[in-house]
N, CA, C and O atoms as a Maestro MAE file, in Angstrom:
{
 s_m_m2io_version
 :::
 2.0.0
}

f_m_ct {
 s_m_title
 :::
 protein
 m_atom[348] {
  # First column is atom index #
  i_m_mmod_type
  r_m_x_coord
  r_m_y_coord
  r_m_z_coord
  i_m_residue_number
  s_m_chain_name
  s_m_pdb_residue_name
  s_m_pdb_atom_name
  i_m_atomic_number
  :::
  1 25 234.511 30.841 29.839 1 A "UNK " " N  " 7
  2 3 233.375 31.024 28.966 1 A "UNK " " CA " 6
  3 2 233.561 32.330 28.196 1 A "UNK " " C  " 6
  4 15 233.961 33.320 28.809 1 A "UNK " " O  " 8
  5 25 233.270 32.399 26.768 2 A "UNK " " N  " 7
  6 3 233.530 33.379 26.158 2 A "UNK " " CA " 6
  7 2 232.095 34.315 26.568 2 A "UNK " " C  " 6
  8 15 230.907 34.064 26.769 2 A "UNK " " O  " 8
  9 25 233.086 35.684 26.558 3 A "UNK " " N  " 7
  10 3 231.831 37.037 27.332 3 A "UNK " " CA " 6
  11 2 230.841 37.205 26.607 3 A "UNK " " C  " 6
  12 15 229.745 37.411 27.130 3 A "UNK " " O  " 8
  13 25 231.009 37.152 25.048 4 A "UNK " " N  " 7
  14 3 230.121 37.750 24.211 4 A "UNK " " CA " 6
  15 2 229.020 36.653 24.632 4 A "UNK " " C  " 6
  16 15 228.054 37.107 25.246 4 A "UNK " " O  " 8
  17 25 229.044 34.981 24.332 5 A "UNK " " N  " 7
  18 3 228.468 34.568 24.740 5 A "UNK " " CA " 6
  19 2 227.374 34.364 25.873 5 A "UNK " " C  " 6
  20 15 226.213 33.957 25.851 5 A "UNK " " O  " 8
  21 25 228.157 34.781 26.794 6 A "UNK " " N  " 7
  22 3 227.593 35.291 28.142 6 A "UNK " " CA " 6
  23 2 226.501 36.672 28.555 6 A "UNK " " C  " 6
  24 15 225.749 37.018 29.466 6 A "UNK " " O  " 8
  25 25 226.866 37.032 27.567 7 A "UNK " " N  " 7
  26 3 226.706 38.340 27.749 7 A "UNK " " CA " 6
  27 2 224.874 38.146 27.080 7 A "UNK " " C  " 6
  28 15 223.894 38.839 27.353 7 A "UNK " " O  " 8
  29 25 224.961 37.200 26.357 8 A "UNK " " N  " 7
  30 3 223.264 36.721 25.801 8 A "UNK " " CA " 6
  31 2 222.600 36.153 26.465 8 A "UNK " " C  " 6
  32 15 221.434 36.040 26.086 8 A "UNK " " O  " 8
  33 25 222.975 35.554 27.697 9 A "UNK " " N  " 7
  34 3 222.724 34.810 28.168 9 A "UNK " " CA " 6
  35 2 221.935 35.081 29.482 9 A "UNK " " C  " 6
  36 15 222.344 35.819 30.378 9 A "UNK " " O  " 8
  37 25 220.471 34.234 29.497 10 A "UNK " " N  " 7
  38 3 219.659 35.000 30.649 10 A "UNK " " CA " 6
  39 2 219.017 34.113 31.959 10 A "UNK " " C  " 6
  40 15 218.737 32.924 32.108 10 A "UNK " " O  " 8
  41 25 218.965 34.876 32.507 11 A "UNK " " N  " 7
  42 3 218.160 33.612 33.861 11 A "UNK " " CA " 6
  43 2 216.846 33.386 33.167 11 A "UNK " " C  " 6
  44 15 216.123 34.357 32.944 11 A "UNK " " O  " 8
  45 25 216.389 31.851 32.715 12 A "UNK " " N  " 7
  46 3 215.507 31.367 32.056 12 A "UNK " " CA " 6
  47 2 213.821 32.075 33.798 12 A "UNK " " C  " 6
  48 15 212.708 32.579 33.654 12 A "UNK " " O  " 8
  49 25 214.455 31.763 34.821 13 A "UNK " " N  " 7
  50 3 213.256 32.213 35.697 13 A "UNK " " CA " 6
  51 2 213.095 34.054 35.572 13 A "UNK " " C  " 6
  52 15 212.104 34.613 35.101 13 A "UNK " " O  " 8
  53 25 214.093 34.626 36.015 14 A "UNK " " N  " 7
  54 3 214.108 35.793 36.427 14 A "UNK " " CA " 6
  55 2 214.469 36.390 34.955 14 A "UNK " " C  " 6
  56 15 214.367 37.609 35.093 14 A "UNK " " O  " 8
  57 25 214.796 36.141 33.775 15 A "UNK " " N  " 7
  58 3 215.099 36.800 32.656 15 A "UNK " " CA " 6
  59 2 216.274 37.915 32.786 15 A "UNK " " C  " 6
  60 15 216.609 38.651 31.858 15 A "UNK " " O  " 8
  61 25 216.861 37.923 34.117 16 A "UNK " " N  " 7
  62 3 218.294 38.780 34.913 16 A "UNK " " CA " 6
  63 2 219.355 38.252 33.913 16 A "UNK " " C  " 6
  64 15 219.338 37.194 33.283 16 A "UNK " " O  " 8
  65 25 220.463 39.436 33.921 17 A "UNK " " N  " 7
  66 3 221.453 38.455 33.661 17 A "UNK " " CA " 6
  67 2 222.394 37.845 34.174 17 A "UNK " " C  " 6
  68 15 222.488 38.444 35.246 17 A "UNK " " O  " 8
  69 25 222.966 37.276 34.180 18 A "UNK " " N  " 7
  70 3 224.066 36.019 34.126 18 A "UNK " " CA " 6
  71 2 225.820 35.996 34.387 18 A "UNK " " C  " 6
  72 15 226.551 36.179 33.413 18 A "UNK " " O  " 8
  73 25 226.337 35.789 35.587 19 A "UNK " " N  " 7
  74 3 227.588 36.077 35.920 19 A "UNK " " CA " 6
  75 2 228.114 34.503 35.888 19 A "UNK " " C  " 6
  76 15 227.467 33.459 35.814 19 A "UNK " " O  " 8
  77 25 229.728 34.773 35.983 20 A "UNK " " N  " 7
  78 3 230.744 33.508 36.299 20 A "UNK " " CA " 6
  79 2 230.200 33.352 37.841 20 A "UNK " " C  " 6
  80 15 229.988 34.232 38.675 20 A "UNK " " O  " 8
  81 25 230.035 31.798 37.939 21 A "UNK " " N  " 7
  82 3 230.277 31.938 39.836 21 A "UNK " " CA " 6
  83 2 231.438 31.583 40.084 21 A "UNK " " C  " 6
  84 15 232.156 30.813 39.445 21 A "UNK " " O  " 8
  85 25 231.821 32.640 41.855 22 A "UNK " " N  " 7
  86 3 233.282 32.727 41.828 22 A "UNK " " CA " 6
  87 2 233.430 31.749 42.661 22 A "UNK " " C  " 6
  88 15 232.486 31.332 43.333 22 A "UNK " " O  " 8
  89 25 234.848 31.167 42.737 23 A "UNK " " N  " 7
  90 3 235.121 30.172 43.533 23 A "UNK " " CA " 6
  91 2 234.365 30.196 45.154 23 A "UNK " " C  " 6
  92 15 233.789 29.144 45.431 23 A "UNK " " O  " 8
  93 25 234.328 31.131 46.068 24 A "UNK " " N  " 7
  94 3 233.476 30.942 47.277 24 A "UNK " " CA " 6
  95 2 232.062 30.570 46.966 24 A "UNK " " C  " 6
  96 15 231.638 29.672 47.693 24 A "UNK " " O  " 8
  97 25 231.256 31.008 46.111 25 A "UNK " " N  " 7
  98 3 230.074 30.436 46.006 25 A "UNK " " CA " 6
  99 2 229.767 29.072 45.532 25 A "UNK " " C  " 6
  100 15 228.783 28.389 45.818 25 A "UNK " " O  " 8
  101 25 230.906 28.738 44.651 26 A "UNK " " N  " 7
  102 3 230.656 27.463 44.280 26 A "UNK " " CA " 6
  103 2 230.943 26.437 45.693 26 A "UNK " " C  " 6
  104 15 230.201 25.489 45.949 26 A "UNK " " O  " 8
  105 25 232.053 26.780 46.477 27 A "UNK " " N  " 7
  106 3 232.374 26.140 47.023 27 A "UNK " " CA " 6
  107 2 230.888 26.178 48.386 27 A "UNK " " C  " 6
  108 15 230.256 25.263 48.914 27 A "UNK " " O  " 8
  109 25 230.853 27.005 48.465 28 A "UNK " " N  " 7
  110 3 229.750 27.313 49.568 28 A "UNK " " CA " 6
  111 2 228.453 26.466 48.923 28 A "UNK " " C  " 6
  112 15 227.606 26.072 49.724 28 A "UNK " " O  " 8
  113 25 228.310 26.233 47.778 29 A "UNK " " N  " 7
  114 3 227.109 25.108 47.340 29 A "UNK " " CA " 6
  115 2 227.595 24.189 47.085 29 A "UNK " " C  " 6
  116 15 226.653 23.452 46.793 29 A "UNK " " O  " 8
  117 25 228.718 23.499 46.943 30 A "UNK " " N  " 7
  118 3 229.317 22.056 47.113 30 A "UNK " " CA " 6
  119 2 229.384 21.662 48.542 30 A "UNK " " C  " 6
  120 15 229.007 20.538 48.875 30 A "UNK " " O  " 8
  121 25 229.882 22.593 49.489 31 A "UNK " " N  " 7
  122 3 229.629 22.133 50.777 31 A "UNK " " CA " 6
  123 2 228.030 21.428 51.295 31 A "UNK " " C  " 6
  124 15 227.738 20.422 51.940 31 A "UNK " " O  " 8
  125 25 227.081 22.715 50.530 32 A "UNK " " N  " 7
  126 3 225.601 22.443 51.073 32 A "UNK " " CA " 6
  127 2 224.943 21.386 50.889 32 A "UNK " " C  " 6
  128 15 224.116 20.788 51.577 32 A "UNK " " O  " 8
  129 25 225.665 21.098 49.272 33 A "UNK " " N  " 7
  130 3 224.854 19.599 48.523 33 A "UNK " " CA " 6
  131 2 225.832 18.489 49.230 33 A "UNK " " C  " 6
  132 15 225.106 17.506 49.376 33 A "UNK " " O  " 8
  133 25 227.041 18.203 49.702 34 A "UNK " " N  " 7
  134 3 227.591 17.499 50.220 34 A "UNK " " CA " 6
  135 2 226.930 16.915 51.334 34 A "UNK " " C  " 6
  136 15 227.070 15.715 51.570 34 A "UNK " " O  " 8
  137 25 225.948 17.935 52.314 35 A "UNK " " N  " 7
  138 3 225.607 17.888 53.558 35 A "UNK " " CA " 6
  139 2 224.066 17.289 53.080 35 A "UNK " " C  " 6
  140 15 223.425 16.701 53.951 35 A "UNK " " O  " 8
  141 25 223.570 17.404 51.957 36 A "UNK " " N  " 7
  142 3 222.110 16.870 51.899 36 A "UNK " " CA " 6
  143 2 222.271 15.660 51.210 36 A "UNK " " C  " 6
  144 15 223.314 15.661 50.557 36 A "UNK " " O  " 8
  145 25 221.579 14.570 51.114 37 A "UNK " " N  " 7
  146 3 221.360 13.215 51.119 37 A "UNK " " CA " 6
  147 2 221.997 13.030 49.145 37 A "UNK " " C  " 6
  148 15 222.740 12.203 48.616 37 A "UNK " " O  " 8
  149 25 221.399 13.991 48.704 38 A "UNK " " N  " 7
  150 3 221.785 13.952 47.111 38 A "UNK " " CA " 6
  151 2 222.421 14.827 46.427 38 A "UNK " " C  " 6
  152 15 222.063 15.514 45.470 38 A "UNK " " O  " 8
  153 25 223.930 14.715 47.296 39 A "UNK " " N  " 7
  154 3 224.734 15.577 46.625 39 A "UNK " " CA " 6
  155 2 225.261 15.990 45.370 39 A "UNK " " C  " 6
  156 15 225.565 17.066 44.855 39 A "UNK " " O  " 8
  157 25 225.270 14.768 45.039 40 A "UNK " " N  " 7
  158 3 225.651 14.848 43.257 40 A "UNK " " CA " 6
  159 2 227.173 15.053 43.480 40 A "UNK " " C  " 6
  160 15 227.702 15.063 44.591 40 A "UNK " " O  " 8
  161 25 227.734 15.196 42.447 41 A "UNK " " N  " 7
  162 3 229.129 15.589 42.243 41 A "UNK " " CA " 6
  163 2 229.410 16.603 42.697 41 A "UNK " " C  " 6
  164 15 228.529 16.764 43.541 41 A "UNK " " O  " 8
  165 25 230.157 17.588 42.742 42 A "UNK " " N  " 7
  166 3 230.794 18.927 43.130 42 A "UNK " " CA " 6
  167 2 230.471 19.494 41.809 42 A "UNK " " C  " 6
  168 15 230.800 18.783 40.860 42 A "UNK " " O  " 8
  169 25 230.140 20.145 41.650 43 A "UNK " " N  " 7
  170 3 230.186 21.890 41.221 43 A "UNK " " CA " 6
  171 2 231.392 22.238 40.511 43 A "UNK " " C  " 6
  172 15 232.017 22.912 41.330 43 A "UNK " " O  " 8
  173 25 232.026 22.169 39.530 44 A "UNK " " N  " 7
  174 3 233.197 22.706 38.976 44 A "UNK " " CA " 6
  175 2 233.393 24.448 38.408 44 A "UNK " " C  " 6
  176 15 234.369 25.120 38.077 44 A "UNK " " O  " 8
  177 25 232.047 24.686 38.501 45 A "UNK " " N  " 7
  178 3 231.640 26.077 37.522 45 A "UNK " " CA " 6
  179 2 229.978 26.275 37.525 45 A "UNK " " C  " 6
  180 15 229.243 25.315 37.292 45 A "UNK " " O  " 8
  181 25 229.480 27.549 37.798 46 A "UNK " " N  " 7
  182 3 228.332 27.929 37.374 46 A "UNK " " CA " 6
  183 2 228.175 29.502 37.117 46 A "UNK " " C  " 6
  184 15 228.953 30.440 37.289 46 A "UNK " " O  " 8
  185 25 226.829 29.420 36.627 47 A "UNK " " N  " 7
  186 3 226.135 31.088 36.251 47 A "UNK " " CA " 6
  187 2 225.393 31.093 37.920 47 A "UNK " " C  " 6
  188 15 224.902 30.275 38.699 47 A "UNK " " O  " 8
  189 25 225.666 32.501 37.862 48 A "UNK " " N  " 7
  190 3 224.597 33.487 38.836 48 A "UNK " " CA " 6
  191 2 223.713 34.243 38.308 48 A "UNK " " C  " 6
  192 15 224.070 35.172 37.583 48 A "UNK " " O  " 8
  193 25 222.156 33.953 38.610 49 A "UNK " " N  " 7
  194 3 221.590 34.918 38.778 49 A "UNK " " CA " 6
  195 2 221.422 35.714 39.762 49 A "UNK " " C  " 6
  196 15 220.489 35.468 40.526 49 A "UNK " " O  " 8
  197 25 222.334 36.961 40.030 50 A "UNK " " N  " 7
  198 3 221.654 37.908 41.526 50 A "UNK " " CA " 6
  199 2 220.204 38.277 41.854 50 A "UNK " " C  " 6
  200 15 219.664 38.256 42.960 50 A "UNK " " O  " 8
  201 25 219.750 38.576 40.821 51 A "UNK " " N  " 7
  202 3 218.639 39.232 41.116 51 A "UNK " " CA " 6
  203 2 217.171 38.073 41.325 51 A "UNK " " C  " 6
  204 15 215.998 38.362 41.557 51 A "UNK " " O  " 8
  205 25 217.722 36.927 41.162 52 A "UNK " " N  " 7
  206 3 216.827 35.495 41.909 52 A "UNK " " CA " 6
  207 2 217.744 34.655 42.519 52 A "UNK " " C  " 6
  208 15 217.473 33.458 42.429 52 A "UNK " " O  " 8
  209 25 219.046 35.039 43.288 53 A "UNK " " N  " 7
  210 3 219.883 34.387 44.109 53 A "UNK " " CA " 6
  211 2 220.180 33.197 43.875 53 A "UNK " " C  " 6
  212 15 220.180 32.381 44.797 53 A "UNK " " O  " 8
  213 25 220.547 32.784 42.397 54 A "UNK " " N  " 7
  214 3 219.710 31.636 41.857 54 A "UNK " " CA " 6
  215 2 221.863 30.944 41.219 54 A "UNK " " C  " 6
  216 15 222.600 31.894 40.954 54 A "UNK " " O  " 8
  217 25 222.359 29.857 41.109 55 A "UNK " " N  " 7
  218 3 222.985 29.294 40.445 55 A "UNK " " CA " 6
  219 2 222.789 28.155 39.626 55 A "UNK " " C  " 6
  220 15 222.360 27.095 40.081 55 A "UNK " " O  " 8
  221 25 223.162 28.372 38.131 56 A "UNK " " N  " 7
  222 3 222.888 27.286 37.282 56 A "UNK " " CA " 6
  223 2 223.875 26.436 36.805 56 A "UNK " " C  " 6
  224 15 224.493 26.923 35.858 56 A "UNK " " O  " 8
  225 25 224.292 25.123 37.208 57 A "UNK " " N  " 7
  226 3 225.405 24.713 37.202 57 A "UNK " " CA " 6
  227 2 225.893 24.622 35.430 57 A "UNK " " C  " 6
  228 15 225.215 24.910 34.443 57 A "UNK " " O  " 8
  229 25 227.251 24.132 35.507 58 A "UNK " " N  " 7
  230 3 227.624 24.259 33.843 58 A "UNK " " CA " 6
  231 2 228.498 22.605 34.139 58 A "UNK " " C  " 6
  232 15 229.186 22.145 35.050 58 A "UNK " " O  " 8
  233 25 228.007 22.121 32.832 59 A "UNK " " N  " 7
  234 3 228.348 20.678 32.897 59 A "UNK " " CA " 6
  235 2 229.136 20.560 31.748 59 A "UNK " " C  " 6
  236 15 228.866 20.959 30.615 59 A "UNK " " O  " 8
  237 25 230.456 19.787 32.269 60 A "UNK " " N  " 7
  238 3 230.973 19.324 30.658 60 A "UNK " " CA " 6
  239 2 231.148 20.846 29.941 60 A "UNK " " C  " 6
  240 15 231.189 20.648 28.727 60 A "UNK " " O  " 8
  241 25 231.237 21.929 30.159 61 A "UNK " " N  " 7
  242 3 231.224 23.104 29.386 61 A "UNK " " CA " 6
  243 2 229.948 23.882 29.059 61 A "UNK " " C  " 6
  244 15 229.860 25.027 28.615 61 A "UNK " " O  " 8
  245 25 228.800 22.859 29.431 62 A "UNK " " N  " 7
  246 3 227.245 23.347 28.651 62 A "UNK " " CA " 6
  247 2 227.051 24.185 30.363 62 A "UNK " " C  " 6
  248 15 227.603 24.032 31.453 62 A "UNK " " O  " 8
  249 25 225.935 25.114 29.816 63 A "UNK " " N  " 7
  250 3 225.170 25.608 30.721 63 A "UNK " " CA " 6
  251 2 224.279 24.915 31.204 63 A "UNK " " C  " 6
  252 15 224.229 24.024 30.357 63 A "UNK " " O  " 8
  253 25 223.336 24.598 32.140 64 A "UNK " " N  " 7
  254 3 221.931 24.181 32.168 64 A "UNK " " CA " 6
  255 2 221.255 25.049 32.813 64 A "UNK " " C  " 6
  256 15 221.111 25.146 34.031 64 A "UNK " " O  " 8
  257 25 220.749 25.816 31.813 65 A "UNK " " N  " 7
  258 3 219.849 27.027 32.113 65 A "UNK " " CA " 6
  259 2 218.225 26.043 32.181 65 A "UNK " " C  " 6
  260 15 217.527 25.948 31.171 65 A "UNK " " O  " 8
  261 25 217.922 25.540 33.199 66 A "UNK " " N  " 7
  262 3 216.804 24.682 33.454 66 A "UNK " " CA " 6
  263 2 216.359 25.230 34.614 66 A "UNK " " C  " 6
  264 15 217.284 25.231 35.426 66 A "UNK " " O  " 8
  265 25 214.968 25.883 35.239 67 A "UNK " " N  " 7
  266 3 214.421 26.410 36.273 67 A "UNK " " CA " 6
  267 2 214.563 24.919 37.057 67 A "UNK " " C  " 6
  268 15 215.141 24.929 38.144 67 A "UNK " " O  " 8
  269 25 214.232 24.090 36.717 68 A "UNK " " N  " 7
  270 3 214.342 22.760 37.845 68 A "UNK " " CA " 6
  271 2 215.894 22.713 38.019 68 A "UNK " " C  " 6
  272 15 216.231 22.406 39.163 68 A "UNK " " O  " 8
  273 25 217.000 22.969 37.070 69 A "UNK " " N  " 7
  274 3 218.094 22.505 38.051 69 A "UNK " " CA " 6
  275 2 218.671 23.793 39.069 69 A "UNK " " C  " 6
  276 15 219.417 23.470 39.993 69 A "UNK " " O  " 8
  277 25 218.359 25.063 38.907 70 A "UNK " " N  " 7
  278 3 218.836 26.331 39.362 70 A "UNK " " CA " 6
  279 2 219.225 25.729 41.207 70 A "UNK " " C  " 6
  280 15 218.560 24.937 41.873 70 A "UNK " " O  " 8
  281 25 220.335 26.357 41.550 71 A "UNK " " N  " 7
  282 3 220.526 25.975 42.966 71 A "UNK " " CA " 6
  283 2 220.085 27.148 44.091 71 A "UNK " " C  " 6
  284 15 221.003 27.968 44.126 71 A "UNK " " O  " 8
  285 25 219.532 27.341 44.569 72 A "UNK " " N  " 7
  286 3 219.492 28.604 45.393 72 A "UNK " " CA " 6
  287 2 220.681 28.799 46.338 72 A "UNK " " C  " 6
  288 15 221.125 27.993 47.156 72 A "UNK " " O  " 8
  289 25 221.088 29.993 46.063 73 A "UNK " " N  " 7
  290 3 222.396 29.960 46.667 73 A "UNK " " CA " 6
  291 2 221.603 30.876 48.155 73 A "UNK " " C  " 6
  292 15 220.508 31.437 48.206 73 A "UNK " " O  " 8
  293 25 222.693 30.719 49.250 74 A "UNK " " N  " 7
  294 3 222.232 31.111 50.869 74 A "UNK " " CA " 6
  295 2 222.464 32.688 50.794 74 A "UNK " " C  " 6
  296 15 223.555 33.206 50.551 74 A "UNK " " O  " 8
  297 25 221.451 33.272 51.003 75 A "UNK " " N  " 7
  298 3 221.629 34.560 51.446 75 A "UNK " " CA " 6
  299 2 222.671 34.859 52.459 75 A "UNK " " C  " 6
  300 15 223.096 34.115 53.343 75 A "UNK " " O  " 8
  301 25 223.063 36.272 52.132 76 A "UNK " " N  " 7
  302 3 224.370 36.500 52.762 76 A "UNK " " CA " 6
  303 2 223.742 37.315 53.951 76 A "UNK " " C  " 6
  304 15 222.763 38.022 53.714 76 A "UNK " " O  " 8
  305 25 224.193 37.255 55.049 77 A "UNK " " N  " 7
  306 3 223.484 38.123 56.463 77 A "UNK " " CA " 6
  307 2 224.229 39.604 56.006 77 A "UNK " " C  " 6
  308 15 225.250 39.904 55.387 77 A "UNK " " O  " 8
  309 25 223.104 40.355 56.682 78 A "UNK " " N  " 7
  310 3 223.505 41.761 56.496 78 A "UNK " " CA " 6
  311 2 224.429 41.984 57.686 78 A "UNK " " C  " 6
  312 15 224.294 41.577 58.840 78 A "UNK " " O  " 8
  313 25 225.919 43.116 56.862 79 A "UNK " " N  " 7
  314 3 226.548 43.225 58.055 79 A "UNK " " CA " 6
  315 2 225.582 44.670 58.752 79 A "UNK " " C  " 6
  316 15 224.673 45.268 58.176 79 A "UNK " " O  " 8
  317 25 226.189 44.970 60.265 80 A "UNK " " N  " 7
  318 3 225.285 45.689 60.785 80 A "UNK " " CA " 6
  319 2 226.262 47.098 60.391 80 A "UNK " " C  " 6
  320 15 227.466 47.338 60.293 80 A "UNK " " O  " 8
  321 25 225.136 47.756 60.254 81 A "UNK " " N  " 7
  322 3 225.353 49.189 60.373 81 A "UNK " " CA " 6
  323 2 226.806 49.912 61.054 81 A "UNK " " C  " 6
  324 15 226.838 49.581 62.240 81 A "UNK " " O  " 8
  325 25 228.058 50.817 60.689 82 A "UNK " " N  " 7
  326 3 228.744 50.870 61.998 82 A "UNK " " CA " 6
  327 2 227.995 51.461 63.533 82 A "UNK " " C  " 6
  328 15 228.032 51.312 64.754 82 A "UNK " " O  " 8
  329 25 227.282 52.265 62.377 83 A "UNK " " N  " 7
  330 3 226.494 53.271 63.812 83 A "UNK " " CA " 6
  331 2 225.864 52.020 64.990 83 A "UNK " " C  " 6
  332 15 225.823 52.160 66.212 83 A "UNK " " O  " 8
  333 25 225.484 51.000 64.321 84 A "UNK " " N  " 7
  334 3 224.298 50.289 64.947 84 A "UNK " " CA " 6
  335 2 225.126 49.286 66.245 84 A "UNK " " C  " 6
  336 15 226.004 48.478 65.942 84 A "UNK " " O  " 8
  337 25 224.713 49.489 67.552 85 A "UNK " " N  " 7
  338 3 225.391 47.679 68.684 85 A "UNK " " CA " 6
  339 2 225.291 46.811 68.147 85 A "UNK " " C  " 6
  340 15 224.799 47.023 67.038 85 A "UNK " " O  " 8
  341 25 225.500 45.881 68.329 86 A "UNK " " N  " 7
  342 3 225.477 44.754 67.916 86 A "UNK " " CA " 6
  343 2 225.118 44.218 69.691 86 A "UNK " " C  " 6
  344 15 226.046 44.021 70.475 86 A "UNK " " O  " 8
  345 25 223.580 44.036 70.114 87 A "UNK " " N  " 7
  346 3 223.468 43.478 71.253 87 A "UNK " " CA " 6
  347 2 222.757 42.055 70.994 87 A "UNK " " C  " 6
  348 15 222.525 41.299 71.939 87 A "UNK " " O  " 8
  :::
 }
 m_bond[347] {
  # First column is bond index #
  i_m_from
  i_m_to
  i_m_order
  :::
  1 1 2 1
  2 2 3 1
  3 3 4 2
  4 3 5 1
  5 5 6 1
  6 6 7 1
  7 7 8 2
  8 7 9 1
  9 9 10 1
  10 10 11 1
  11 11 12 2
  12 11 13 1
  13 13 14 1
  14 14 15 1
  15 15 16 2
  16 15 17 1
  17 17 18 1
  18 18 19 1
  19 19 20 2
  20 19 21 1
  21 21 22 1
  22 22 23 1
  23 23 24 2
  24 23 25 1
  25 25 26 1
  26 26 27 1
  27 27 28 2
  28 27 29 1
  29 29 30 1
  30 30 31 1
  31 31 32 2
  32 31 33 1
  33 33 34 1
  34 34 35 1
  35 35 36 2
  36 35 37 1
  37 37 38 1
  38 38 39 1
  39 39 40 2
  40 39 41 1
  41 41 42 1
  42 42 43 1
  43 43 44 2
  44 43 45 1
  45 45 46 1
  46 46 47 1
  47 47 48 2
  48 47 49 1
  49 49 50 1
  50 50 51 1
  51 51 52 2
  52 51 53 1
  53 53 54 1
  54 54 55 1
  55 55 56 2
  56 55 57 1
  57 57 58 1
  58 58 59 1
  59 59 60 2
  60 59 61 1
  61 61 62 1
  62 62 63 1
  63 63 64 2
  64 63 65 1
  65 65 66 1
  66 66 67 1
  67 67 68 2
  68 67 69 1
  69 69 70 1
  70 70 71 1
  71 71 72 2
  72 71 73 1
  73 73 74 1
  74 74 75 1
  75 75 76 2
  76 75 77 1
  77 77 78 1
  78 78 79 1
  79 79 80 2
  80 79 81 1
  81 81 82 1
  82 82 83 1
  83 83 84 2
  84 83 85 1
  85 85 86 1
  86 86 87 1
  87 87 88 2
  88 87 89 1
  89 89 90 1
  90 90 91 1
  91 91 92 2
  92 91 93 1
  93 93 94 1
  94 94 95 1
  95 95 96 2
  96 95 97 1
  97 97 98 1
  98 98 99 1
  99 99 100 2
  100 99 101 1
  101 101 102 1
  102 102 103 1
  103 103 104 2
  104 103 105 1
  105 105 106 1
  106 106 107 1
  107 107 108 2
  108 107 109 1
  109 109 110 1
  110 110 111 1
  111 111 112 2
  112 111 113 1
  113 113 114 1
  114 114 115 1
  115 115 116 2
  116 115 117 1
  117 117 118 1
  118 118 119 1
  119 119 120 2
  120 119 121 1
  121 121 122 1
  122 122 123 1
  123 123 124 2
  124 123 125 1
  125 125 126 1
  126 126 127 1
  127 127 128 2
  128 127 129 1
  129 129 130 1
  130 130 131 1
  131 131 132 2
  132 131 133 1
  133 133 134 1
  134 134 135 1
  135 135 136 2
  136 135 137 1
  137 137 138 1
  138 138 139 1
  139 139 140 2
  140 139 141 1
  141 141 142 1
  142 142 143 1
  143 143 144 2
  144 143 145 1
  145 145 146 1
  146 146 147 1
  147 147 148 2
  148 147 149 1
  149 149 150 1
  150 150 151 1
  151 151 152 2
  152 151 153 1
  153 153 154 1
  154 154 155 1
  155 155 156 2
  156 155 157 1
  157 157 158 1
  158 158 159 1
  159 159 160 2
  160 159 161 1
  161 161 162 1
  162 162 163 1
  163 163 164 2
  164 163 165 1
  165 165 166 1
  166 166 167 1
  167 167 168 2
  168 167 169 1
  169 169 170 1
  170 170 171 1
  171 171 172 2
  172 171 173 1
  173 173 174 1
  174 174 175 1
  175 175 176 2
  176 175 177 1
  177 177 178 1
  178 178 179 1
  179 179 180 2
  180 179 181 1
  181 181 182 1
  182 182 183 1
  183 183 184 2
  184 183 185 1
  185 185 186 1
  186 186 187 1
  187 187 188 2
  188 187 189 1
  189 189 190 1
  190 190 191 1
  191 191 192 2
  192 191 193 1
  193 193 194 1
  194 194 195 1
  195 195 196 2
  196 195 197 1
  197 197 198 1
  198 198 199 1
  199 199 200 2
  200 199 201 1
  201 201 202 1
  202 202 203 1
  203 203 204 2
  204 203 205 1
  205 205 206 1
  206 206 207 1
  207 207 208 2
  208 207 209 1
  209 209 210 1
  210 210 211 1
  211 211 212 2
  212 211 213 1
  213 213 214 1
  214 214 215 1
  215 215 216 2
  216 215 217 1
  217 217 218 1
  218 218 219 1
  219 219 220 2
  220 219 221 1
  221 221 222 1
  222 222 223 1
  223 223 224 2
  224 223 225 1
  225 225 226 1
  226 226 227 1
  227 227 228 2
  228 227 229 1
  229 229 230 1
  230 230 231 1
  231 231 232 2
  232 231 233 1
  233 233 234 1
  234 234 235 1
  235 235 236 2
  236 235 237 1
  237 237 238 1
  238 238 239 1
  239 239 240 2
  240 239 241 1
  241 241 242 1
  242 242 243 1
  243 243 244 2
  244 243 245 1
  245 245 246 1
  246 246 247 1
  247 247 248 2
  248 247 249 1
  249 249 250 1
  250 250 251 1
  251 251 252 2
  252 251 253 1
  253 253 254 1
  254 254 255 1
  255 255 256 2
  256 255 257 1
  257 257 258 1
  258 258 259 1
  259 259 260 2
  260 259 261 1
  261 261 262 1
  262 262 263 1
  263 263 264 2
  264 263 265 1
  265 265 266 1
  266 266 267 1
  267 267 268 2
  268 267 269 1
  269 269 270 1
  270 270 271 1
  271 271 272 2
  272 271 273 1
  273 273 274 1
  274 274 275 1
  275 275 276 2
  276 275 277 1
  277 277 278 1
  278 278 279 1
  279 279 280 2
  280 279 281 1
  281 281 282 1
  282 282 283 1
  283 283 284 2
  284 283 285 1
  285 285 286 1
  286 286 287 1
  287 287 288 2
  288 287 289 1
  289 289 290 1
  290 290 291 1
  291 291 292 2
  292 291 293 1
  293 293 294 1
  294 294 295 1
  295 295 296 2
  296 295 297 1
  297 297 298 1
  298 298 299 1
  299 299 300 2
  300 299 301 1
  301 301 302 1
  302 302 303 1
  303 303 304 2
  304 303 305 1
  305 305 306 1
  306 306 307 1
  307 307 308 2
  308 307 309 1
  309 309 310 1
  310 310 311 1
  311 311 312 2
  312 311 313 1
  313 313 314 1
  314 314 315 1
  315 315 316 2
  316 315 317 1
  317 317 318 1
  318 318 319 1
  319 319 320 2
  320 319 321 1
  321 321 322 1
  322 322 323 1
  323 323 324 2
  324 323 325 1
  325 325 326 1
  326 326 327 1
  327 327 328 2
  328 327 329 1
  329 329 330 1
  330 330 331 1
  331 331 332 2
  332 331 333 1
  333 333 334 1
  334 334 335 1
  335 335 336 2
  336 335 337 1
  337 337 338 1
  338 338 339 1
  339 339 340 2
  340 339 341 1
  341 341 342 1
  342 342 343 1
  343 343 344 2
  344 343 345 1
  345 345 346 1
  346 346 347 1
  347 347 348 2
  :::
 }
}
């Protein structure tokens, strides 16, 4: 995707902007939709919004910046502290 393009480009919910998603995330939401009843196709490419944890898939080359299609991507667990046990 060309940057300049990108670079206009906004989370239609959160009005944040807008990253490439990298191959682990995509893959980590092709796994998820695989596992639920209406997976749809795989995921070839999407936008991230970070700041609404949000992925918008890109079809055929188009974006679909649509609040109904946004995927919520899984929060990542916090690693622990070094100081902190881990009990």
């Amino acid at each position: 995707m060309d940057p300049e393009y990108l670079s206009i480009l906004m989370c239609p919910k959160t009005k944040g902007s807008l990253r490439l998603a990298s191959d682990e995330e995509l893959s980590q939401v092709n796994l998820r939709r695989q596992a639920e009843a209406d997976g749809g196709d795989a995921l070839q490419a999407g936008l991230v919004c970070e700041s609404g944890g949000l992925l918008y898939p890109i079809r055929d080359g188009i974006p679909v910046l649509l609040a109904d299609e946004a995927i919520e991507l899984a929060p990542v667990p916090d690693k622990p502290h070094p100081t902190e046990s881990a009990e």
